[in-house]
C-alpha positions in Angstrom: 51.7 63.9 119.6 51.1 65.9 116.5 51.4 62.3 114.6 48.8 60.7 116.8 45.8 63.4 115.9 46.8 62.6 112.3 45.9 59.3 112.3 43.0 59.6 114.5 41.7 62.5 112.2 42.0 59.7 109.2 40.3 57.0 111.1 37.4 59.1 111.7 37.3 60.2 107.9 37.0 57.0 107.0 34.3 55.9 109.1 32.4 58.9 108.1 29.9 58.2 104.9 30.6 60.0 101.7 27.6 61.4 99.4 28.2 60.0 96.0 27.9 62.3 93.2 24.7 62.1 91.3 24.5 60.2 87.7 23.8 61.6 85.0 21.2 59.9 82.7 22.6 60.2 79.1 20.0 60.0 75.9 20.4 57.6 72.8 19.4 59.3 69.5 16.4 56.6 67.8 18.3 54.6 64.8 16.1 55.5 61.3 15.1 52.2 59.3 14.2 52.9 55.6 13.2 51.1 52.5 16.9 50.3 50.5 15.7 48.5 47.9 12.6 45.9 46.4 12.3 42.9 44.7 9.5 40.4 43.0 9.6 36.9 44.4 10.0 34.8 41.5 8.3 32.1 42.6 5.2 33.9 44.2 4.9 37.2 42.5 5.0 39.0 45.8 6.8 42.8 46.3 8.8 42.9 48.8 10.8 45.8 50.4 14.3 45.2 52.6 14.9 47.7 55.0 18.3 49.1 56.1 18.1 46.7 59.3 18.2 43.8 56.7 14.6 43.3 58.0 12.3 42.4 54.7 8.5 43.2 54.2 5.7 41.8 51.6 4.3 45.2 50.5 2.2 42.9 47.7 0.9 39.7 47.6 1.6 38.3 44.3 -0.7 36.2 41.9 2.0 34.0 40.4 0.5 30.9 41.8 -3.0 31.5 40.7 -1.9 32.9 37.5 -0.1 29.6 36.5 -3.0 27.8 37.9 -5.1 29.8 35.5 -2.4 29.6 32.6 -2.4 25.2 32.8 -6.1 25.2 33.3 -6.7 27.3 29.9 -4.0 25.2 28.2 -5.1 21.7 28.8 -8.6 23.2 27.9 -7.1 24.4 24.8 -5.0 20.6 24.5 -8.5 19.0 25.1 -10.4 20.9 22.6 -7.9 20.5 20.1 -8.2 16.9 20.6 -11.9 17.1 20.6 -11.2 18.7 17.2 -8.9 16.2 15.9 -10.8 13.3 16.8 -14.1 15.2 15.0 -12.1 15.7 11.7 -10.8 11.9 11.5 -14.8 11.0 12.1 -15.5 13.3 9.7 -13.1 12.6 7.1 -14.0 8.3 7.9 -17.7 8.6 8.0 -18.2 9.8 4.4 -16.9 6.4 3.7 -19.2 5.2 5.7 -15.9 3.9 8.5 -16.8 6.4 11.3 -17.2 3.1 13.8 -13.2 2.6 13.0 -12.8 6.3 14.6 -14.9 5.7 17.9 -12.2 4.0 19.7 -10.4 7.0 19.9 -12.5 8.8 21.7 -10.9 8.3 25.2 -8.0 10.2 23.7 -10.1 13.2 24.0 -9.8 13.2 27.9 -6.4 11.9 27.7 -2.9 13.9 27.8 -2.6 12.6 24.0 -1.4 15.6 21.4 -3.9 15.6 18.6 -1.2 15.2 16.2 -0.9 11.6 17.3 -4.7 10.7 16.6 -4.0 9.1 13.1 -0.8 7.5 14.1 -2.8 5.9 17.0 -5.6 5.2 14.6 -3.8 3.2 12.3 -2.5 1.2 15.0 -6.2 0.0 15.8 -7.2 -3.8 15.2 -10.2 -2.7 13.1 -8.3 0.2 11.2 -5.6 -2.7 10.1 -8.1 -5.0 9.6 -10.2 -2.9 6.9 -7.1 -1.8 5.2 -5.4 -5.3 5.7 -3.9 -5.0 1.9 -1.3 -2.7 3.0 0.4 -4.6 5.5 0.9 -7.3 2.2 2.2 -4.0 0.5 4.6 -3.2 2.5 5.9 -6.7 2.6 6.1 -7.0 -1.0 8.5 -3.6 -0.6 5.7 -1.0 -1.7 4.4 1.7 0.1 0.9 1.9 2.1 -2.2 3.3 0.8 -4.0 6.2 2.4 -7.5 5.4 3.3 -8.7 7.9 0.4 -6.3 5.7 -2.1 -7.4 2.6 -0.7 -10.9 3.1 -1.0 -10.8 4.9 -4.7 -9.3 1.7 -5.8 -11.5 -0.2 -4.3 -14.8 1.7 -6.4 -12.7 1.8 -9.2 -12.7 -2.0 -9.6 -16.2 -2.1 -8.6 -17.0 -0.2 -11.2 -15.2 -2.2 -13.6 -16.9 -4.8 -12.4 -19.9 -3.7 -13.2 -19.5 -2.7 -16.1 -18.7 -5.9 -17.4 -21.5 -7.7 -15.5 -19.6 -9.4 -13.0 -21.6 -11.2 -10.5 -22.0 -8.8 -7.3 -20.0 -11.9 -5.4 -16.7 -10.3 -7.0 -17.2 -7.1 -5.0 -19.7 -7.9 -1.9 -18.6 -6.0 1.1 -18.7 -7.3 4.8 -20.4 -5.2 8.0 -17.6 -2.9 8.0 -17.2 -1.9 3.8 -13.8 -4.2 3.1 -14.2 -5.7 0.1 -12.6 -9.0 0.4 -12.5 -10.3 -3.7 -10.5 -6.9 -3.6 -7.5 -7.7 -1.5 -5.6 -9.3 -3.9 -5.7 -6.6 -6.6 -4.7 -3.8 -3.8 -1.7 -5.8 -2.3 -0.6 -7.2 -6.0 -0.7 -3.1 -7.0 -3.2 -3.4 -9.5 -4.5 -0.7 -11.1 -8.2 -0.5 -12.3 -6.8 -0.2 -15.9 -5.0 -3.5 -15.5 -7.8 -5.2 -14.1 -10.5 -4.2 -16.6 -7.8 -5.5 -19.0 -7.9 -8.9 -17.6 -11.9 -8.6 -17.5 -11.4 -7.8 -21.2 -8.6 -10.7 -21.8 -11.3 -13.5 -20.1 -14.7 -12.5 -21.6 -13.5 -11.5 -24.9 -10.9 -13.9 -26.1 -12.2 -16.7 -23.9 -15.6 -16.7 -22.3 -17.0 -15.3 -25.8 -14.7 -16.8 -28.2 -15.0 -19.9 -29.8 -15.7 -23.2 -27.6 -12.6 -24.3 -28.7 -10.5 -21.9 -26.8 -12.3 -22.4 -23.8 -11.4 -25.7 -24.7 -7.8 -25.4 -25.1 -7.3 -23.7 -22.3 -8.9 -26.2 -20.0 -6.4 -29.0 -21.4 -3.7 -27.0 -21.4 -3.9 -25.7 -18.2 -5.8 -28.0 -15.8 -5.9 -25.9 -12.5 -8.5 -23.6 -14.9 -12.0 -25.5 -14.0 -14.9 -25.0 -15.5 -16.5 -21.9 -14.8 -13.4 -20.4 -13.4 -11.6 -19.1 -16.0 -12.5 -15.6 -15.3 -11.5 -16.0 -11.6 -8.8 -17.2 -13.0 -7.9 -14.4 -15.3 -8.9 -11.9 -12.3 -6.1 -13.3 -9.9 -3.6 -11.0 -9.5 -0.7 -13.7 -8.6 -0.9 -14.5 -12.2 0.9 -11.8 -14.2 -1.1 -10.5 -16.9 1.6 -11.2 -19.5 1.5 -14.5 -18.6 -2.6 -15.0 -18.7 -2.3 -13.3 -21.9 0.4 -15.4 -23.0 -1.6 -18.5 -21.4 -5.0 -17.2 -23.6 -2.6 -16.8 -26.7 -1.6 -20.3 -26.7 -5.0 -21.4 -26.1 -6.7 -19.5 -28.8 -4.0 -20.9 -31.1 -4.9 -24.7 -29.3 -8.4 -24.0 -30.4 -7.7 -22.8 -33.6 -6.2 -26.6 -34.6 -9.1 -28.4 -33.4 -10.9 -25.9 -35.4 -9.2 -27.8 -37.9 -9.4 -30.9 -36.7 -6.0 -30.9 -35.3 -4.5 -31.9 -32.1 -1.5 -29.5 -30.8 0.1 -30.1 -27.1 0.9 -26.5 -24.6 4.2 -27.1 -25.6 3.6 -26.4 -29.3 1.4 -23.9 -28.6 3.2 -21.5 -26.4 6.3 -22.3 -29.0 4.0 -20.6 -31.8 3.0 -18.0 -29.5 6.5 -17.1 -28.6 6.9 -16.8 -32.1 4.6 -14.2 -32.5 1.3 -16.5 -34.0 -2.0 -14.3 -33.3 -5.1 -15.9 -32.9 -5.6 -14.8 -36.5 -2.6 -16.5 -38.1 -3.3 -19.5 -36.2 -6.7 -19.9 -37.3 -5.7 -19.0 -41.3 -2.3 -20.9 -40.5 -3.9 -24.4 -39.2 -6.1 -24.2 -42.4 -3.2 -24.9 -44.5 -1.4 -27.2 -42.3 -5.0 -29.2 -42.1 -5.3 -29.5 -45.8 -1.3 -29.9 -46.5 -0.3 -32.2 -43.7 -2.0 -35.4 -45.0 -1.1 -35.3 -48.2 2.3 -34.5 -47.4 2.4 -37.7 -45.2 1.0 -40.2 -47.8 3.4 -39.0 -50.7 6.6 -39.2 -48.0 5.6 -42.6 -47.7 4.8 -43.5 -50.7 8.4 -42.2 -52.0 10.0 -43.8 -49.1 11.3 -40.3 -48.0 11.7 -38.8 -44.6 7.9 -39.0 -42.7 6.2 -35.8 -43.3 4.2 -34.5 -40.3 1.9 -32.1 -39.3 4.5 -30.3 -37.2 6.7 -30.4 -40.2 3.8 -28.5 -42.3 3.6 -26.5 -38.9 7.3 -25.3 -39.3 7.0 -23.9 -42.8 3.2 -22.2 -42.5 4.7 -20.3 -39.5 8.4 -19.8 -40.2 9.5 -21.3 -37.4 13.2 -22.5 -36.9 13.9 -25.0 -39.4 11.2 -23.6 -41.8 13.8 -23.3 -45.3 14.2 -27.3 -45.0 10.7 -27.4 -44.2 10.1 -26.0 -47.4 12.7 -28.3 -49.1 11.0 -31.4 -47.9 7.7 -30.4 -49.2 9.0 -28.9 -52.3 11.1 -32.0 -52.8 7.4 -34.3 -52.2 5.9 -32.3 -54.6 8.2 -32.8 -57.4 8.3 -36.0 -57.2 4.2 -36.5 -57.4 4.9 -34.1 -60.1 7.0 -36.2 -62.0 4.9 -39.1 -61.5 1.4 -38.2 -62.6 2.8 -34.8 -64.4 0.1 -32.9 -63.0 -0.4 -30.3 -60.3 0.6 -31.6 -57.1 -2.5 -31.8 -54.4 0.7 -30.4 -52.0 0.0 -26.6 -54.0 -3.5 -26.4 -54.2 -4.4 -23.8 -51.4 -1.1 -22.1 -51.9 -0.4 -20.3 -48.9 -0.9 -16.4 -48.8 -1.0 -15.1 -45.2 1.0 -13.2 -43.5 3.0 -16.0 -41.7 3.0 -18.7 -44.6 5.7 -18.8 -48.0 4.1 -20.0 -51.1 4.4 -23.7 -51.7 
């Protein structure tokens, strides 16, 4: 029985409702964030602060953008006017020489992305810039070095000058529309200086154009490509070396100086005597004798029945050429036979020679 209530006294607890105990609320302390550190954006500029949460924050906008943007702005002003300025100098410097049209093509470079340093470089690469100074390409063929436009156009008044001085015809020097002075090329590219040229000005009017006709003669017959009228063109042409013209000149004043003397003389003969050192001068004096020894010489050889004696064997002693001691022999030899004969004075002494290049008969 006792058993019984107890289970019946549990049933009924159970069934009765409990009151549950009341909850609590508990309170969270608030987490602190604070600044731990700050940096500069290195692309932007900007300050920004990180925060203990990791969380970041732009305290400053930065002006890196507009800064560079300022920066390449002022430099590419600065680029342009320094091109500005180069291009202004070149015009400058060109114009005095009356060339500033060869500078004007440039002048798009200006606005271009085109360093100023380049401006000449680009200059000289310029159809009319080669053009006008066109020598210098034939210089540096020939293995010499280019003229600067200052050089170049020194030279070129320096011959002009010259020119002038002498009287040339202005057709030597005439310039065309852009100042190139075409009669002028030659000199430039063959490295003539203006000392050189008036030298050959000097060569052509003094011991041709002015001397005597028979020079002018000489050198005509000796040298055919000379036509009339051209023989100072033909002195001026720098592809003929001025030892050679000189040489050419030599022989032809020494030509001339036998059909001063009514004598005939080849280029061969000529330039032989000239090698040898015969002047214009000696020639002249020198011819004299052969002239009045030659003949004679000739009519006793044959009438002795000796060896035939010739003008060019008269030639050999006057001007001590090779051969010159039996020269002398021969004529010695002729002479003491017409001697012996009429036992006078032989016509072979008379006008004894006395000059510089000529033994005594």
């Amino acid at each position: 029985m006792a058993a019984t209530d107890s289970a019946n006294a549990a049933r009924l607890a159970a069934k009765v409702p409990t009151t549950p105990a009341p909850v609590v609320p508990t309170t969270k302390a608030p987490v602190t964030v604070s600044i731990i550190s700050t940096y500069t954006d290195p692309e932007t500029g900007d300050i920004i602060d990180v925060y203990s949460d990791n969380s970041e924050k732009v305290r400053k906008k930065g002006t890196k953008a507009a800064d560079l943007a300022a920066e390449a702005e002022a430099s590419a002003a600065i680029a342009q006017g320094e091109r500005q300025s180069a291009y202004d100098l070149l015009y400058s410097q060109f114009n005095q020489y009356g060339l500033g049209g060869l500078v004007e093509d440039l002048k798009g470079l200006i606005t271009e992305n085109v360093p100023a340093s380049e401006f000449s470089i680009r200059l000289t690469q310029t159809p009319a810039y080669q053009q006008r100074f066109s020598a210098n390409q034939a210089r540096i063929s020939a293995g010499l070095r280019a003229l600067s436009p200052a050089e170049y156009i020194g030279l070129e008044d320096q011959y002009q000058n010259v020119m002038r001085n002498y009287g040339l015809p202005a057709s030597y020097y005439m310039k065309d529309s852009t100042g190139k002075q075409p009669g002028f090329d030659k000199f430039l590219a063959g490295d003539v200086s203006a000392t050189e040229l008036e030298d050959r000005i000097m060569t052509a009017q003094n011991r041709v154009i002015n001397a005597n006709p028979e020079v002018a003669s000489a050198l005509k017959q000796f040298y055919p490509d000379i036509t009339n009228g051209d023989i100072l063109a033909y002195t001026l042409d720098p592809s003929q070396g001025l030892e050679q013209i000189k040489r050419k000149v030599t022989a032809a004043e020494i030509g001339g100086a036998a059909m001063a003397q009514g004598l005939g003389t080849g280029v061969a003969r000529a330039e032989e005597l000239a090698r040898y050192g015969v002047t214009k001068d000696q020639a002249q004096q020198g011819f004299e004798t052969v002239a009045a020894v030659a003949p004679r010489g000739g009519q006793l050889a044959a009438i002795y029945g000796e060896d035939p004696y010739t003008q060019a064997t008269a030639e050999t002693e006057v001007f001590r050429l090779g051969g010159s001691a039996e020269a002398k022999k021969k004529r010695e030899k002729l002479s003491a036979l017409e001697t012996s004969s009429f036992s006078g004075q032989s016509g072979m002494t008379q006008g004894a020679l006395s000059r510089d290049r000529a033994g005594a008969f």
